[in-house]
Structures are given as structure tokens and as C-alpha cells.
C-alpha positions in Angstrom: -24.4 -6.5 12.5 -23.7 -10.2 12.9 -21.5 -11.0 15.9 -18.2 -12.6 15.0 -16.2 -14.4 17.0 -13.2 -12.0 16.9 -11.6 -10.4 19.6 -11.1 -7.1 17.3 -8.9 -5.4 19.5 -6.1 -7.8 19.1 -6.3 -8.4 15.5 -2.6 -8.4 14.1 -1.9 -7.7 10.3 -2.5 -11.7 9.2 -5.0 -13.2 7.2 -8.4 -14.5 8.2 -10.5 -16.2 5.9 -14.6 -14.1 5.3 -17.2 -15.6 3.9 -16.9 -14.2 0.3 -14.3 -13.0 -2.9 -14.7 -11.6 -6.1 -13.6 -13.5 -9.0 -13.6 -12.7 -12.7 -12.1 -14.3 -15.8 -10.4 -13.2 -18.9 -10.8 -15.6 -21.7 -11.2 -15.3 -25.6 -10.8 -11.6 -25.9 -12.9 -10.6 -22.9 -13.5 -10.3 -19.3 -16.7 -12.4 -18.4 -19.0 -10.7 -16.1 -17.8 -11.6 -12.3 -19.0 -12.9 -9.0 -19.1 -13.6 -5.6 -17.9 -17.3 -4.7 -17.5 -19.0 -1.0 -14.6 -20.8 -2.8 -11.1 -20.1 -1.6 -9.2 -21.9 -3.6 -7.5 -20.8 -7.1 -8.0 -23.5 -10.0 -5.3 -22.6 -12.6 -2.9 -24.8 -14.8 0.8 -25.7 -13.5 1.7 -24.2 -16.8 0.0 -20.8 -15.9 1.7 -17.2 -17.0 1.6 -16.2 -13.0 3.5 -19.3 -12.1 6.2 -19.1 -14.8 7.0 -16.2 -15.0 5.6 -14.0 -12.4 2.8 -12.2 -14.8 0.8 -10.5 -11.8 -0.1 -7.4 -9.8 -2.2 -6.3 -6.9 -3.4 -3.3 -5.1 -4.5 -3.1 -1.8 -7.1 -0.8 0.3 -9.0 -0.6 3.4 -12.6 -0.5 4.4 -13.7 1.5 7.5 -16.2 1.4 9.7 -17.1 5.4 10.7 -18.9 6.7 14.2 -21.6 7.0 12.8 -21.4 3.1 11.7 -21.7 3.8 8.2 -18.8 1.3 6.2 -16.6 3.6 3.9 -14.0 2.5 1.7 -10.9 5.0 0.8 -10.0 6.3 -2.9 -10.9 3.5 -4.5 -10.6 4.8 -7.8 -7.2 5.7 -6.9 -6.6 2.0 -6.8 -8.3 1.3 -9.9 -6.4 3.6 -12.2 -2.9 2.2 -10.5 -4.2 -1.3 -11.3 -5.0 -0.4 -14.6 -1.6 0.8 -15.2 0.2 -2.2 -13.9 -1.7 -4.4 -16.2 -0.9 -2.2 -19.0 2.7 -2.3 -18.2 2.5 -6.0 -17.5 0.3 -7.0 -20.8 -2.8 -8.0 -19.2 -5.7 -6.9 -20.1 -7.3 -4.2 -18.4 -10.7 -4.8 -16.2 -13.4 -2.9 -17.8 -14.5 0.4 -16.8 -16.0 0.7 -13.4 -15.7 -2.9 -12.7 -12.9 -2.5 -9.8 -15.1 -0.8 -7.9 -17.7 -2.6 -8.9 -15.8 -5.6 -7.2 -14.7 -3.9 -4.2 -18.4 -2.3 -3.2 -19.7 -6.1 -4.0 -17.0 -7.6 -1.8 -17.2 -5.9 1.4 -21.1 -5.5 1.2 -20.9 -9.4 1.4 -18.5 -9.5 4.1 -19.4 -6.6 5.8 -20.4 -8.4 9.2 -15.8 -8.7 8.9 -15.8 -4.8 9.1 -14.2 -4.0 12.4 -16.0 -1.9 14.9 -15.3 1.6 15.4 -13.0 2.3 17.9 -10.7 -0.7 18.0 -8.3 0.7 15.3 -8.8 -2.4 13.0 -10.0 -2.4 9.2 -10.9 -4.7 6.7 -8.1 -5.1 4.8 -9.4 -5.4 0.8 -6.5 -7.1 -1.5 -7.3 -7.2 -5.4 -4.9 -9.0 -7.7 -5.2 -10.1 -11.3 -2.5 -12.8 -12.6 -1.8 -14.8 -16.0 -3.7 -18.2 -15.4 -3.4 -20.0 -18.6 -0.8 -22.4 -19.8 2.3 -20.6 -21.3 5.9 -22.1 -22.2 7.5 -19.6 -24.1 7.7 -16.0 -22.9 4.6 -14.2 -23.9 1.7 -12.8 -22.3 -0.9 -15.8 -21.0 -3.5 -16.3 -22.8 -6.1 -16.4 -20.1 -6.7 -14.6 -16.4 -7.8 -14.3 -13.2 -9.1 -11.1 -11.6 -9.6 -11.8 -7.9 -10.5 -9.9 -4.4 -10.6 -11.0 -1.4 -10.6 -9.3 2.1 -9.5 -9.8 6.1 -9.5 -8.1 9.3 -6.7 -7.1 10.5 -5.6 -5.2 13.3 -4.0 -1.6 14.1 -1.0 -1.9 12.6 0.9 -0.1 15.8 -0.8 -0.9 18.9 -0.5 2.2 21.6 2.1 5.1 20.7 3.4 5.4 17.5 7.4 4.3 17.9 9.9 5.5 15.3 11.9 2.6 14.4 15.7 2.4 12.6 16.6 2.0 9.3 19.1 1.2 7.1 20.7 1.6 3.4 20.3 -1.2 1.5 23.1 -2.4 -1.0 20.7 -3.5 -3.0 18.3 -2.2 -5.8 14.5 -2.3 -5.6 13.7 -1.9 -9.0 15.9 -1.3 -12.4 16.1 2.4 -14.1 13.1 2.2 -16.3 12.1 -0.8 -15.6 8.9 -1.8 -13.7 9.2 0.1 -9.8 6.6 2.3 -10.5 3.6 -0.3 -10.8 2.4 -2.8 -8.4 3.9 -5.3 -9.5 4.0 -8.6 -7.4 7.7 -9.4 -8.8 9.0 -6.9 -7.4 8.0 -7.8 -4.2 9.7 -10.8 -4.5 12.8 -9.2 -5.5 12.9 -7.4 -2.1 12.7 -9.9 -0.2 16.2 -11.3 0.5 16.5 -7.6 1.6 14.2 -7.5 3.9 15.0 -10.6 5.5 18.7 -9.4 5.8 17.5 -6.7 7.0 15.8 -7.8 10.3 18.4 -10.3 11.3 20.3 -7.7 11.4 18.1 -5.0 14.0 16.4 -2.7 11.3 13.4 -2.5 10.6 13.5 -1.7 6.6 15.7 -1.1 4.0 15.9 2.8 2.2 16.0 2.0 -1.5 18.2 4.4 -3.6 17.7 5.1 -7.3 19.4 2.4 -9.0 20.8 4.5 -11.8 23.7 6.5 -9.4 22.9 5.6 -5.9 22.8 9.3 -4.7 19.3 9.9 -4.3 16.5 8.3 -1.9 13.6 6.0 -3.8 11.5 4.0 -1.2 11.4 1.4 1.0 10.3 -2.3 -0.1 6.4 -1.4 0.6 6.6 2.6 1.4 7.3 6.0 0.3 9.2 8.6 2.4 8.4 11.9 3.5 10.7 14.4 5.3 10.1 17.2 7.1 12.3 19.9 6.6 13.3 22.7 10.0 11.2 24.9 8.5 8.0 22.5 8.3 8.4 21.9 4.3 7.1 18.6 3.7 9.2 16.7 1.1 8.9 13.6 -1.0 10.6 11.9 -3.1 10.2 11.9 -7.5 11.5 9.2 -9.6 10.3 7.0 -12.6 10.8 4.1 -10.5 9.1 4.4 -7.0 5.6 3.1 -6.7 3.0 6.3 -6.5 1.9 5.7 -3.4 -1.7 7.3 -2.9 -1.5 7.0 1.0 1.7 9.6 -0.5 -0.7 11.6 -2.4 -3.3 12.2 0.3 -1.2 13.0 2.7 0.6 16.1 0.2 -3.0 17.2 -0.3 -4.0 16.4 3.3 -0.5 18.8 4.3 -1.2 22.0 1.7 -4.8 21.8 2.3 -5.6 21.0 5.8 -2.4 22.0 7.7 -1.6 25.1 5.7 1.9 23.7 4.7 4.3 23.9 2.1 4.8 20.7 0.4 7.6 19.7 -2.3 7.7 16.7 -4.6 10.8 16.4 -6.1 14.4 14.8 -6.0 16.1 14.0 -2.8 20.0 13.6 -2.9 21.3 11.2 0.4 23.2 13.7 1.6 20.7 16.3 2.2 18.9 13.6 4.3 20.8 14.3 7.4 19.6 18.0 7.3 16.0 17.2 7.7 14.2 17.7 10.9 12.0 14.7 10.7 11.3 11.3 8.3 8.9 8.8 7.9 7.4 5.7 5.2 3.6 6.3 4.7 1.2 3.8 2.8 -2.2 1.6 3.3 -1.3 -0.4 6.5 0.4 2.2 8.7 -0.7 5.6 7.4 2.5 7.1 9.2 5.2 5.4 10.3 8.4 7.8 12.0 11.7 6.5 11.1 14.2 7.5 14.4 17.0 7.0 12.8 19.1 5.8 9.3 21.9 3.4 9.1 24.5 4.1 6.6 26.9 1.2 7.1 27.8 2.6 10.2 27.1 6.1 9.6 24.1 6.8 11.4 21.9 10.0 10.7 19.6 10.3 13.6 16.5 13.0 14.0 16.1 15.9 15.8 12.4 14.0 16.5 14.5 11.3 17.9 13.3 8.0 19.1 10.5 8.2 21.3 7.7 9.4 19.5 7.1 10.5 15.8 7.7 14.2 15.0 5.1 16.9 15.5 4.6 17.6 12.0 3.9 14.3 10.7 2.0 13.4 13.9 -0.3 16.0 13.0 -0.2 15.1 9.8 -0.9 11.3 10.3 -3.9 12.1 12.6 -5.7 14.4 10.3 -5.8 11.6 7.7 -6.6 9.0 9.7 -9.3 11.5 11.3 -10.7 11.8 7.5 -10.8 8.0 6.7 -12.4 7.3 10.2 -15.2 9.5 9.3 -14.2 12.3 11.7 -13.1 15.2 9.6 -15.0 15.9 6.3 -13.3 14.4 3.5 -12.4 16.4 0.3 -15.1 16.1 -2.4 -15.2 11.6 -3.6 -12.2 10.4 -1.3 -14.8 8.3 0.8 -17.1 5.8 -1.3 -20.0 4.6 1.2 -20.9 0.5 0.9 -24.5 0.5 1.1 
């Protein structure tokens, strides 16, 4: 491997420019075929869908670097079929067949001097979008796009111990009943972020999302699923038409029935059972795990038993095991790890 000058152990979760992305094109009727390009910069018209009115989603994954120093990249046709379903929803049309991954195994074979060493608790961070880049005035689908990757080290998203952190009800909506929360959509990212900013100037570190139809059951965070723990070790997520389906989520439920031996639920969570479960967390790409302390309810605080020093045993157990898996160090169920040769 090519020595970079990075100090790898003190990454932090930003962007660093590599030496190569994936770009592809969608014009009359069809994708062309794709390629690697040292060009960073996006060429599209001021007019363009993405820029008017917000025709765009993404996905993002991770690429590993194993013990053994093989480079591994997780579920990536996980990401591909959640892709293809936020295009769908969105009118754009779909990448062909096998081309995501295509794009991904491309990308970080090119950059894969960027792949962090084992050991440090970094990754290399792999972010595919696709967005309207032709010239549209009236509302309708663009005529032309973009599909692009690119990728960036980035660090351990908690350094040292794992620290719960405090959260708090939001008064506002993530996403509309029926309406687009369950795709990756990048608008409605931008929808939480007035949220998120409130929410940090005022001490907590997210906001928990309820459905938007009664405001009586939990949903998700701006950029996370929940999981709960019940006293009894159940594990318990949330089901909704409108949160994302997280598949950090999904491995972990397999990762829990399968690995730990424990029962696992996923179904609809009313608020107030919340303050009867014996531990909580948000799980996706970037953290894997991360324990939620304790829940602000405009004053109203629900606190857990796990309390606010370390996450819970269950999903401590829990998060190792998966990490373990995508680090190489437990055997993986059967096409969860894709190798980049």
C-alpha cells in the first residue's frame, strides 16, 4: 500500500478529497456506460432539476480494511436496491442492473491506497448520489442526470468509550404521512435541518421524530433508526411507512436473532411505552451503535436504567458483534461482505 500522508488515527467524520469518483450520465433515454474521472467538480446547468427543485438522492456505505488486510465493502446490494427505490419514488431513472456495485468495486479499487488501516477504527466512507442535471422550469422530472460516487476517510466516529448522549422530542415532523420518509431522499435532509440546529443550541444531541400522522408513536431521528431494549432483553424497533429502512437496522435484527440468540420485534412503538424500556439507542452507517442516556420531553425527562456512562449491555454486545463482522473478525452470514480485488 501507498503511504498517505494521513495521520489515520485522528481522522474526524469530514471530507478529504482521493484521487478518483465514479461518474455516469443519463441522457436520451439511457445511462451511458460510466467512469472513473480525477475531476471533482460537477458541470450542470443553473436551470438543473437538482437545483430547482431538489430532484436527488444518495446512499452511503463504508469500505473496510480486514486483519487479514483484505478491503471489504458492506451490503452493497443493500444500498443498491434502496437507491433504486428512491429513484423510482423520485422519477429518475434507475441505474442499470449491477452497475451500483459495479461503481462502488471500481471506486475504491482506485482509491484504495485511502482505505484506512486496520486497527485505527477509520473507514473509507463511500457516498453515491444521483440528481436531475438538466435544465427544467416547470415542475417535471429533468430531463437529463448525473449518477456520481465519490469516497473519503474518515475517522471512528466515537473515539474511546462509547458515551450515551441526550435527546429530545422534536415539535417538528421529519417527513409527511405517505409522503417520501422512507427513501433517501436528499430533501428531506434539508427539511431537518432547522431541527437539528435548534436542537444543539439547545444541549441535545438529536431530535426523536414521531409519526407525523398522531404524534403518539416513535419514527427516527434525522439520520437514524432506534432500537430499544426491553427488561427482558427483547430487542425492538420501530415500523412505519415513513422512516427510512435503515440496513445498519436490518443487520443488526439479524445480527440479534442469529448471533445473540435474542428475540427481536419490529413493529409499532407508542411514546409512552418508551419509558418502560431498559435501554435505547440510534443505529446506522457512521456509528453502528449509538446509546441514547436519556430523552427530553419538554421537560419530562425519561432516563435509562443503562444510564449515562456507558451504552447498555445488550446493545454493547450487540454493537460489537457487528462491527466484529464488518472488520473481518467474525464470519459473516453468506454475501454481507463483497471483497475489492
Amino acid at each position: 500500500m501507498e503511504k498517505k500522508n494521513i495521520d489515520w488515527e485522528n481522522l474526524t467524520f469530514s471530507y478529504t478529497p482521493t484521487d478518483y469518483r465514479y461518474v455516469s450520465t443519463y441522457r436520451d433515454g439511457k445511462w451511458d456506460e460510466g467512469e472513473l474521472t480525477t475531476d471533482a467538480t460537477v458541470h450542470i446547468s443553473e436551470c438543473a432539476g437538482v437545483l430547482q427543485y431538489s430532484q436527488s438522492c444518495f446512499e452511503g456505505l463504508k469500505a473496510y480494511r480486514t486483519k487479514d488486510n483484505r478491503i471489504v465493502v458492506f451490503r452493497p446490494d443493500m444500498n443498491a436496491q434502496r437507491l433504486h427505490d428512491s429513484c423510482k419514488r423520485l422519477e429518475i431513472p434507475p441505474l442499470p442492473e449491477g452497475r451500483f456495485e459495479e461503481s462502488v468495486e471500481k471506486l475504491v479499487h482506485a482509491n484504495k491506497d485511502y482505505v484506512p488501516p486496520y486497527g485505527t477504527g477509520a473507514t473509507l466512507y463511500i457516498r453515491p448520489f444521483v440528481f436531475g442535471s438538466g435544465p427544467v422550469i416547470g415542475v417535471s422530472p429533468a430531463p437529463e442526470y448525473q449518477y456520481r460516487a465519490f469516497c473519503t476517510p474518515v475517522g471512528a466516529y466515537f473515539k474511546g468509550r462509547v458515551k450515551p448522549i441526550v435527546i429530545r422530542v422534536s415539535d417538528y415532523d421529519r417527513a409527511a404521512p405517505r409522503g417520501t420518509g422512507n427513501i433517501k431522499a436528499g430533501l428531506n435532509y434539508a427539511m431537518s435541518l432547522h431541527a437539528i440546529v435548534e436542537a444543539h443550541q439547545q444541549g441535545y444531541s438529536e431530535n426523536m421524530y414521531l409519526d407525523p400522522a398522531t404524534r403518539t408513536k416513535v419514527e427516527e431521528t434525522g439520520g437514524a433508526n432506534f432500537l430499544f431494549v426491553t427488561k427482558d432483553n427483547v430487542i425492538v424497533t420501530p415500523k412505519s411507512d415513513s422512516i427510512l429502512p435503515s440496513i445498519t437496522r436490518r443487520s443488526l435484527m439479524y445480527v440479534a436473532e442469529h448471533y445473540l440468540g435474542l428475540k427481536v420485534e419490529h413493529r409499532e412503538v407508542r411514546f409512552d411505552e418508551v419509558k418502560d424500556f431498559a435501554e435505547c439507542g440510534l443505529c446506522g452507517t457512521a456509528a453502528v451503535i449509538c446509546p441514547v442516556g436519556k430523552i427530553d420531553n419538554h421537560g419530562e425527562e425519561i432516563c435509562f436504567p443503562s444510564g449515562m456512562e456507558e451504552a447498555g449491555p445488550v446493545l454493547a454486545k450487540l454493537r460489537q458483534t457487528l462491527v466484529g463482522i464488518q472488520d473481518g473478525e467474525i464470519e459473516a452470514p453468506e454475501g454481507w461482505i463483497r471483497e475489492i480485488k
